[in-house]
DOMI-877400 format. One record per residue: residue in one letter; y, x, z of N, C-alpha, C, O in turn; residue number from 1. Coordinates in Angstrom, 1 decimal. Layout:
BEGIN
+--------+--------+--------+--------+--------+--------+--------+--------+--------+--------+--------+--------+--------+-----+
| residu |   n.yy |   n.xx |   n.zz |  ca.yy |  ca.xx |  ca.zz |   c.yy |   c.xx |   c.zz |   o.yy |   o.xx |   o.zz | num |
+--------+--------+--------+--------+--------+--------+--------+--------+--------+--------+--------+--------+--------+-----+
|      A |      Y |      X |      Z |      Y |      X |      Z |      Y |      X |      Z |      Y |      X |      Z | NUM |
...
+--------+--------+--------+--------+--------+--------+--------+--------+--------+--------+--------+--------+--------+-----+
END
This chain:
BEGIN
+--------+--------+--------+--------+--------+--------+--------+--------+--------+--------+--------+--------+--------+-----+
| residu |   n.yy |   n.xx |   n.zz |  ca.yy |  ca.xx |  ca.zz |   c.yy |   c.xx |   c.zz |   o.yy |   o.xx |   o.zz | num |
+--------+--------+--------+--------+--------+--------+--------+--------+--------+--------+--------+--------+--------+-----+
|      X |  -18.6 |  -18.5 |   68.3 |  -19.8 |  -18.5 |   67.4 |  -21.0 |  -18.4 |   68.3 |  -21.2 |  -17.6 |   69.2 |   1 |
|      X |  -22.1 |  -19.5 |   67.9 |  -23.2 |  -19.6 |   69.0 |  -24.0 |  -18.5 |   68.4 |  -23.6 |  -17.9 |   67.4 |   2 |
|      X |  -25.2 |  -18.2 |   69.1 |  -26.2 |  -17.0 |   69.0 |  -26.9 |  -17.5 |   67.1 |  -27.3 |  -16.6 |   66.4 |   3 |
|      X |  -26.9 |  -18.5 |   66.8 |  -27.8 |  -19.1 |   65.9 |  -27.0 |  -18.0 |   64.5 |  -27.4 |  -17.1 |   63.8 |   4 |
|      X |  -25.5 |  -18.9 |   64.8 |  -24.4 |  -18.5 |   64.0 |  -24.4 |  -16.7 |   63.7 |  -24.3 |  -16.4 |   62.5 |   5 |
|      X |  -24.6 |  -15.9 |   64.6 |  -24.7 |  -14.8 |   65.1 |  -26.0 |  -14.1 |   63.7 |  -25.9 |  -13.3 |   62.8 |   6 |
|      X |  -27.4 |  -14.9 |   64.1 |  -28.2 |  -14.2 |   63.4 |  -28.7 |  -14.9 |   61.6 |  -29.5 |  -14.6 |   60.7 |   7 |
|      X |  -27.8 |  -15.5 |   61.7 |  -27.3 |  -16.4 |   60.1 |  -26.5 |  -15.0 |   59.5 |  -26.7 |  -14.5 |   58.5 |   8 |
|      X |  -25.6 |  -14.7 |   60.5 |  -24.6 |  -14.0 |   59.5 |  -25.7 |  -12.5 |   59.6 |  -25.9 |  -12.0 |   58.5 |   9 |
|      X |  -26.2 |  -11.9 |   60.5 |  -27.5 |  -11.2 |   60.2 |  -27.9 |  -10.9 |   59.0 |  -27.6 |   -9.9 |   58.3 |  10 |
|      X |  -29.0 |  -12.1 |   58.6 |  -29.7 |  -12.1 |   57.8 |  -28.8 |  -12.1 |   56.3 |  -29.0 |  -11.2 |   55.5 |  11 |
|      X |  -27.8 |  -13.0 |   56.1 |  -26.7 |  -12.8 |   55.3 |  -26.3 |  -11.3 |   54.8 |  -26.2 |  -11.1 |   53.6 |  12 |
|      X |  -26.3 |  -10.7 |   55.6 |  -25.6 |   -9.1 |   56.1 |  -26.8 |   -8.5 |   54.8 |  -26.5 |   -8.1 |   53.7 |  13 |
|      X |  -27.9 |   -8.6 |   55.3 |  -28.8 |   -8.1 |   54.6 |  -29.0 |   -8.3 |   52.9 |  -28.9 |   -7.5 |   51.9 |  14 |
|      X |  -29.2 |   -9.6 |   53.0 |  -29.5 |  -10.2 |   51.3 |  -28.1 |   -9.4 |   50.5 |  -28.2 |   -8.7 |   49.5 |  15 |
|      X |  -26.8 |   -9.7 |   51.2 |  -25.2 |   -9.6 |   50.3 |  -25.7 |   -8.5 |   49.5 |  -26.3 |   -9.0 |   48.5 |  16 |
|      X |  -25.7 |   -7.3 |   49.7 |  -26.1 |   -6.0 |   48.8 |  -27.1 |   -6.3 |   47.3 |  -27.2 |   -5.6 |   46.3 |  17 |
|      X |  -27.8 |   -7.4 |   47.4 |  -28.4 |   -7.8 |   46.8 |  -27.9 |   -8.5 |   44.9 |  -28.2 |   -8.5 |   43.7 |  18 |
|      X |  -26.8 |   -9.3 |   46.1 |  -25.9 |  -10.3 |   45.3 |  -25.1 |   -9.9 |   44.7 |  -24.8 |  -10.3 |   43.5 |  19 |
|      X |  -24.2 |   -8.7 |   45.5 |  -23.2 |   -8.2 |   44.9 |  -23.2 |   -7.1 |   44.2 |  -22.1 |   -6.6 |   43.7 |  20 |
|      X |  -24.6 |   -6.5 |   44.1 |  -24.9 |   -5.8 |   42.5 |  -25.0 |   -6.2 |   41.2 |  -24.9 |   -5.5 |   40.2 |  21 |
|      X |  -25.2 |   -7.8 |   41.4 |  -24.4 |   -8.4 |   40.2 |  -23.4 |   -9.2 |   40.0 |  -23.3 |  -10.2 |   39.3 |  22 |
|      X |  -22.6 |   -8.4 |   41.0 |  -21.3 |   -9.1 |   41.0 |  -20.8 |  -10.5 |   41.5 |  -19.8 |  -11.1 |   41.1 |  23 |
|      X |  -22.0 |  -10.8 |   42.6 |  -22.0 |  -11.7 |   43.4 |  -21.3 |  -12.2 |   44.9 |  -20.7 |  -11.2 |   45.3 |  24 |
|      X |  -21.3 |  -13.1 |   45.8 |  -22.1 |  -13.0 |   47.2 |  -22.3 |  -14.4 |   47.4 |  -22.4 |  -15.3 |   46.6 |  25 |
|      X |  -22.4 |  -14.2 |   48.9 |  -22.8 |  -15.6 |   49.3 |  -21.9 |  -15.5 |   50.7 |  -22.2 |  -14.7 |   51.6 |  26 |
|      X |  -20.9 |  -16.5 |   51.0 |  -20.1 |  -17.4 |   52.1 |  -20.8 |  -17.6 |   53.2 |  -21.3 |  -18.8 |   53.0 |  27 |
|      X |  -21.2 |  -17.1 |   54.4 |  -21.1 |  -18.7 |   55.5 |  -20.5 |  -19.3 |   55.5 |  -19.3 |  -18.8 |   55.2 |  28 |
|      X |  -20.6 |  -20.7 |   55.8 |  -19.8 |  -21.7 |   55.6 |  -19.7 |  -22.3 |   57.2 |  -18.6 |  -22.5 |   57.9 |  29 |
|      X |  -21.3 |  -22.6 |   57.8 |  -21.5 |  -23.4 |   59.0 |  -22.7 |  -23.7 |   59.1 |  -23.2 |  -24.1 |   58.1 |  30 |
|      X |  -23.5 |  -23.6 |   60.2 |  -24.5 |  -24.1 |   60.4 |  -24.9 |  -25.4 |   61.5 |  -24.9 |  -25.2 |   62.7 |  31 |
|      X |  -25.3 |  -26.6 |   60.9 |  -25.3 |  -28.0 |   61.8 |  -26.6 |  -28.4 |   61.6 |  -27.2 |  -28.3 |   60.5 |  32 |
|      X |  -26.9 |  -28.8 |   62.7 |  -28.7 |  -29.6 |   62.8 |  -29.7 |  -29.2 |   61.9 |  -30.3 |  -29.7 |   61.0 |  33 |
|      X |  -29.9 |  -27.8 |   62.4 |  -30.7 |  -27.1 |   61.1 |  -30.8 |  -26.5 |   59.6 |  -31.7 |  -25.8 |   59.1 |  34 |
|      X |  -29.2 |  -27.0 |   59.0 |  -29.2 |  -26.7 |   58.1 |  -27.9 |  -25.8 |   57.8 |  -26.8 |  -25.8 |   58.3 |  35 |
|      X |  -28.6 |  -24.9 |   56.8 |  -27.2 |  -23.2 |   56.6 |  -25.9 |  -24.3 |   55.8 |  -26.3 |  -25.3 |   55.3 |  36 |
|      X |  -25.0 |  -24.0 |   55.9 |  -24.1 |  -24.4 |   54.8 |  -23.1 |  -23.1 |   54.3 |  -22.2 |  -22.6 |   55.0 |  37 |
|      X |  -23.5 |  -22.6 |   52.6 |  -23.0 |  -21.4 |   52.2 |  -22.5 |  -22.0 |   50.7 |  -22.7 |  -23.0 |   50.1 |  38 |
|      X |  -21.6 |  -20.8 |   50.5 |  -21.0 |  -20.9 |   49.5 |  -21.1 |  -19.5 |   48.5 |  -21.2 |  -18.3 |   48.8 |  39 |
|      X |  -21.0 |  -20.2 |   47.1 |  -21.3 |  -18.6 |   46.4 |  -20.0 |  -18.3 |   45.8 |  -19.2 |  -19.2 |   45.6 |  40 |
|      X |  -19.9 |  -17.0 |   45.4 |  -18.6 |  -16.7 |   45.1 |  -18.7 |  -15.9 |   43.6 |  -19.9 |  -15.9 |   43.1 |  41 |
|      X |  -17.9 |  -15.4 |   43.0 |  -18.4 |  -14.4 |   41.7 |  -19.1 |  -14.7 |   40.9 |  -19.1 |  -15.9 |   40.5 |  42 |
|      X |  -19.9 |  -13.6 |   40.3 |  -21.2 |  -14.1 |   39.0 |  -22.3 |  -15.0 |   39.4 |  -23.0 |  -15.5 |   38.6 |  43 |
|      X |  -22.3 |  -15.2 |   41.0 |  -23.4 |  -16.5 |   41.6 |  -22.7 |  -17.5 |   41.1 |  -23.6 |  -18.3 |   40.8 |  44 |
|      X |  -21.6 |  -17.9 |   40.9 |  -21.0 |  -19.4 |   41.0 |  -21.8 |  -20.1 |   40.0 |  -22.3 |  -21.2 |   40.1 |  45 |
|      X |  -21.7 |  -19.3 |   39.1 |  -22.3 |  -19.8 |   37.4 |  -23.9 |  -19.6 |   37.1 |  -24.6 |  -20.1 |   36.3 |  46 |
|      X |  -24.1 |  -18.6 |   38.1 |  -25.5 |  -17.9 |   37.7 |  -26.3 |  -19.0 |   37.5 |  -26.1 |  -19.8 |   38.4 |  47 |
|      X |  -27.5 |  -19.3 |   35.9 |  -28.4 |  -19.9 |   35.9 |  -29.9 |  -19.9 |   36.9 |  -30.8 |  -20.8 |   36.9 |  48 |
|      X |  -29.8 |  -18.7 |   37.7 |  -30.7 |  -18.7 |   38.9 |  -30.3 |  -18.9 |   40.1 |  -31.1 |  -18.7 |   40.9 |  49 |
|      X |  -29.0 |  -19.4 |   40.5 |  -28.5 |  -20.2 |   42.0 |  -29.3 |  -20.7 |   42.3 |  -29.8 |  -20.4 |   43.4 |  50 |
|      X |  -30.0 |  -21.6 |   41.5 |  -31.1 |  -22.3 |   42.4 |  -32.2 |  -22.1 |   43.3 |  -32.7 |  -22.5 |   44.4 |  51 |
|      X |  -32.5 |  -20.9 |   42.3 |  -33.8 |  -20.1 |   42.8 |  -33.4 |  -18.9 |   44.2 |  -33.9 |  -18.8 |   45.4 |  52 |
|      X |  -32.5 |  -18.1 |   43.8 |  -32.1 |  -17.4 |   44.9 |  -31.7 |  -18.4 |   45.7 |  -32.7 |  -18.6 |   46.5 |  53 |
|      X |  -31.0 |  -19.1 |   45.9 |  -30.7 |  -20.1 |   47.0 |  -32.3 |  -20.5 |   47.8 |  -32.5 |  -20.3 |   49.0 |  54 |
|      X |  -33.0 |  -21.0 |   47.2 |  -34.5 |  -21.7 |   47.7 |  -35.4 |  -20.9 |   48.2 |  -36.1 |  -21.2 |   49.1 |  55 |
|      X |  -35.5 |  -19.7 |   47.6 |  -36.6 |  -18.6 |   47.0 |  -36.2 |  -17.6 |   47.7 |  -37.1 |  -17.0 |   48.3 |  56 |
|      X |  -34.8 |  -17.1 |   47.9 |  -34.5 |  -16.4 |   48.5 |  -33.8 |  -16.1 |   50.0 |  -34.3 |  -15.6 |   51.0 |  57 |
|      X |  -32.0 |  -16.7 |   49.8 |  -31.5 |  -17.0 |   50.8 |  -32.3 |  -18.1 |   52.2 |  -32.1 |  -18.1 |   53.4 |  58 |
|      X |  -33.1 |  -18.9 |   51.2 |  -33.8 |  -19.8 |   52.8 |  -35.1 |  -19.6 |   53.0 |  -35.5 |  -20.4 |   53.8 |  59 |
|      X |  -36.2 |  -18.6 |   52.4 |  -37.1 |  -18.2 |   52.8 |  -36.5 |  -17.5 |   54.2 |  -36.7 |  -18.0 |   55.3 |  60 |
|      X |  -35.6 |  -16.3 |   54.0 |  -34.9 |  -15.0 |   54.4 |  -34.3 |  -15.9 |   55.9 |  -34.7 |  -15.5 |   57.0 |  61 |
|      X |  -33.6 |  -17.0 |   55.9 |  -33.4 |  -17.3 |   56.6 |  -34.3 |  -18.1 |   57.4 |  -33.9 |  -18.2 |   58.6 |  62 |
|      X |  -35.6 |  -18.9 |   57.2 |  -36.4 |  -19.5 |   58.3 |  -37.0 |  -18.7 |   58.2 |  -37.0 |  -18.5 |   59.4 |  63 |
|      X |  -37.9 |  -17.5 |   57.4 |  -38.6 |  -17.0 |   58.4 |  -37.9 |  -15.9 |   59.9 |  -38.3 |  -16.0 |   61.1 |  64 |
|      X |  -37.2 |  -15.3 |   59.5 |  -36.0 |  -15.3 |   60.6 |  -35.6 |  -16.0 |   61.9 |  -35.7 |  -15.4 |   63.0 |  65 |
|      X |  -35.1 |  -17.4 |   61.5 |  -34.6 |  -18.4 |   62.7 |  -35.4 |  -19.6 |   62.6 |  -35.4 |  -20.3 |   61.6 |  66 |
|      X |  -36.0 |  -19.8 |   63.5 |  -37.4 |  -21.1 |   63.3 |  -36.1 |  -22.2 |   63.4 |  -36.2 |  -23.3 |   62.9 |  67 |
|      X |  -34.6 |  -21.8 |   64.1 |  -34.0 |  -22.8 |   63.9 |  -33.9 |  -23.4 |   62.9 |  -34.3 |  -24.5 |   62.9 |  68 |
|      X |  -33.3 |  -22.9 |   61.9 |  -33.2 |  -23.6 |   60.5 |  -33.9 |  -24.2 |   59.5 |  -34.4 |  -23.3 |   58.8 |  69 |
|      X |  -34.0 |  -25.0 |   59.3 |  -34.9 |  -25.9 |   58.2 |  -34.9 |  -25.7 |   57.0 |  -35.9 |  -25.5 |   56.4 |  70 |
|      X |  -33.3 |  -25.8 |   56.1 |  -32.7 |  -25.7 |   55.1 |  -31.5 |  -25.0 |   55.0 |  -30.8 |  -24.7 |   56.0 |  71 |
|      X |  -31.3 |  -24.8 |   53.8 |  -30.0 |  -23.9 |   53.5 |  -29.4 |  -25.1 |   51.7 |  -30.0 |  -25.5 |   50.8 |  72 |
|      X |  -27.9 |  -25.2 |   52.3 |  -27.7 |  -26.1 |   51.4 |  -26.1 |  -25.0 |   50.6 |  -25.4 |  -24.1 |   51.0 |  73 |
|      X |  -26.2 |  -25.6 |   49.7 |  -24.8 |  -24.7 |   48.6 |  -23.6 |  -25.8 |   48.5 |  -23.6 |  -26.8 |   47.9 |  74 |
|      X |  -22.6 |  -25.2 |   49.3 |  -21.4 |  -26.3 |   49.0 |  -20.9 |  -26.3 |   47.9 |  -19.8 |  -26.9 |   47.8 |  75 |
|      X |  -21.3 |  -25.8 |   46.7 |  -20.2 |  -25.2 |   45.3 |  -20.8 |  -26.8 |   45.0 |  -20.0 |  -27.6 |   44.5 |  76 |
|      X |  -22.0 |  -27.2 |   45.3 |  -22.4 |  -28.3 |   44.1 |  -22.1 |  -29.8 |   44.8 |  -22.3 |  -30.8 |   44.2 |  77 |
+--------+--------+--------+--------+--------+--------+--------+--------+--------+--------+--------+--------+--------+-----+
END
């Protein structure tokens, strides 16, 4: 796992507590040419705000963080 990989699952570490108070989380999956690839698991799968935590949350959280990353994308869809 490269250093990038390393501070993905970091920032990750942090938000989960978030997710999984309502009975959520969120997967690393892989990170390539800039972009997160995660998966949600639990009451995220279905949640009517995936979108927004995903945009709003998980990839603010993560570029301001790693200037590497551009985007954060959701494999469920």
């Amino acid at each position: 796992m490269n250093s990038i990989e390393e501070r993905i699952l970091t920032v990750l570490e942090k938000l989960k507590p978030y997710l999984q108070s309502d009975g959520g989380d969120v997967e690393f999956v892989k990170y390539e040419d800039g972009i997160v690839y995660v998966r949600f698991v639990g009451a995220c799968q279905n949640c009517p705000m995936l979108d927004q935590t995903l945009k709003e949350g998980i990839e603010v959280a993560l570029i301001e963080e790693i200037p590497e990353v551009i985007s954060v994308l959701n494999i469920n869809n």
